[in-house]
C-alpha positions in Angstrom: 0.0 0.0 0.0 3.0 2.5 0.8 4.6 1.8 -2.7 1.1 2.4 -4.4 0.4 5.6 -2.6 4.3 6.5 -3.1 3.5 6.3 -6.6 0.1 7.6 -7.3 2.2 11.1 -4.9 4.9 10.7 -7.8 2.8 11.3 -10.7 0.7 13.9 -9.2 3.7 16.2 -9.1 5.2 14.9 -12.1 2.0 15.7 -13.6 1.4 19.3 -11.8 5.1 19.8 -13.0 4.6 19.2 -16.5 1.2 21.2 -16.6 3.2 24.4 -15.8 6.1 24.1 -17.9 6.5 25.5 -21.4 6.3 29.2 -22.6 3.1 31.5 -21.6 1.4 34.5 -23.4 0.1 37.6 -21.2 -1.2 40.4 -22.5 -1.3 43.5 -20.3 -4.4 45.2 -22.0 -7.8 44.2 -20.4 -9.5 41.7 -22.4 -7.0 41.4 -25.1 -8.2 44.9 -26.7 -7.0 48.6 -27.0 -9.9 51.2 -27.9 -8.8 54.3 -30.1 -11.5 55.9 -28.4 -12.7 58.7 -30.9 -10.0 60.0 -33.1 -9.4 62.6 -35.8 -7.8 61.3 -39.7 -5.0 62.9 -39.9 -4.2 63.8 -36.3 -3.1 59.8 -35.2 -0.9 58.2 -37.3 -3.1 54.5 -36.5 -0.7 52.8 -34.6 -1.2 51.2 -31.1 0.7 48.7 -29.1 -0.4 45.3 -27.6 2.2 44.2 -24.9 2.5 41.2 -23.7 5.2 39.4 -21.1 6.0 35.1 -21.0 5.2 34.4 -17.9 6.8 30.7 -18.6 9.7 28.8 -18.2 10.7 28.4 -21.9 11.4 30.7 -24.9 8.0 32.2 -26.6 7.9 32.0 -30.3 5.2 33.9 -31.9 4.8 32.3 -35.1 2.2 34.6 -37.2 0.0 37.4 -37.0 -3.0 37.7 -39.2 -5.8 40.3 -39.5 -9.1 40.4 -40.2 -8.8 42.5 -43.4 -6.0 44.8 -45.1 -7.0 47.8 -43.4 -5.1 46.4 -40.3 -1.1 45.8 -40.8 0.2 44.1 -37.1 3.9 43.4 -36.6 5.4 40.5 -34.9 8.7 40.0 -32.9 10.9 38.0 -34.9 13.0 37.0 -31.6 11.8 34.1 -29.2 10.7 36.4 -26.2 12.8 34.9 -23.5 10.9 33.7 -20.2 10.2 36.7 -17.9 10.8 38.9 -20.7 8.1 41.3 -22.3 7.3 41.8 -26.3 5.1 43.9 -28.4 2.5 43.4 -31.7 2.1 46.9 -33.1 -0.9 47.3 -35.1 -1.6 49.9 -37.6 -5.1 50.7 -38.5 -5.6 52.6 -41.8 -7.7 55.7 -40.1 -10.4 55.4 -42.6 -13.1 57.4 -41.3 -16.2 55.1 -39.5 -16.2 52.7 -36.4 -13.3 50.1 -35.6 -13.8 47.0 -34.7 -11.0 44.6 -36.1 -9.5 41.8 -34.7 -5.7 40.2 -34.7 -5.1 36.5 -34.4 -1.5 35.6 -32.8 -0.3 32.2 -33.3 2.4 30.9 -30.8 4.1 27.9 -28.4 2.1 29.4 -25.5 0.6 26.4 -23.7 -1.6 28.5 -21.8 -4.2 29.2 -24.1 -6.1 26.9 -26.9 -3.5 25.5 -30.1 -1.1 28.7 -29.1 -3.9 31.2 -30.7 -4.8 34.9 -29.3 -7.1 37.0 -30.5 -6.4 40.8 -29.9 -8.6 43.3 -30.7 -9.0 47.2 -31.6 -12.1 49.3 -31.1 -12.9 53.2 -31.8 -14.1 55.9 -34.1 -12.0 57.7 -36.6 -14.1 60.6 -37.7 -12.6 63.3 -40.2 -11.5 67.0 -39.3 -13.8 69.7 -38.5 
């Protein structure tokens, strides 16, 4: 009975171990998403910044990041962000005039969130000059 419940103790934290190992994505804005609020053309150049740290215990690759149409251009760091370390996606939107709502998909070795995918997105209002 000792060796059994030696073992069964063994792969708990073996198993508790493993589940926390491996690189992690956190992104500091609140729900993954950054609101322009209400800005003028020609006054904001478009770009914002999503920052994001590896809170894990290996290297973070981000792999690709993909928007929802070509009015959105997002960046990616082409360096493994190192555990502890932070990193940054900017996004430029195009400042056409009317609402935002857009969304970026980032693809990565996180283990902390579903296949390594993130979805940021960017909200607003980009109205013309008065």
């Amino acid at each position: 009975m000792k060796k059994f419940l030696g073992l069964v103790v063994m792969l708990l934290v073996s198993a508790a171990s493993f589940a926390q190992s491996g690189p992690k994505i956190e992104f500091k804005a609140k729900d993954n998403t950054i609101d322009y609020g209400t800005v003028v053309r020609g006054e904001d150049n478009g770009i914002r910044t999503f920052e994001f740290t590896n809170t894990g215990d290996q290297p973070l690759v981000i792999t690709s990041v993909k928007s929802t149409c070509g009015c959105t251009v997002p960046s990616k760091p082409e360096a493994p962000i190192m555990p502890g370390k932070t990193g940054k996606i900017d996004v430029k939107y195009n400042m056409n005039p009317g609402k935002i709502s857009k969304t970026v998909t980032v693809e990565s070795n996180a283990t902390n969130v579903t296949n390594g995918t993130v979805a940021l997105r960017i909200k607003g209002d980009v109205v013309e000059k008065k």
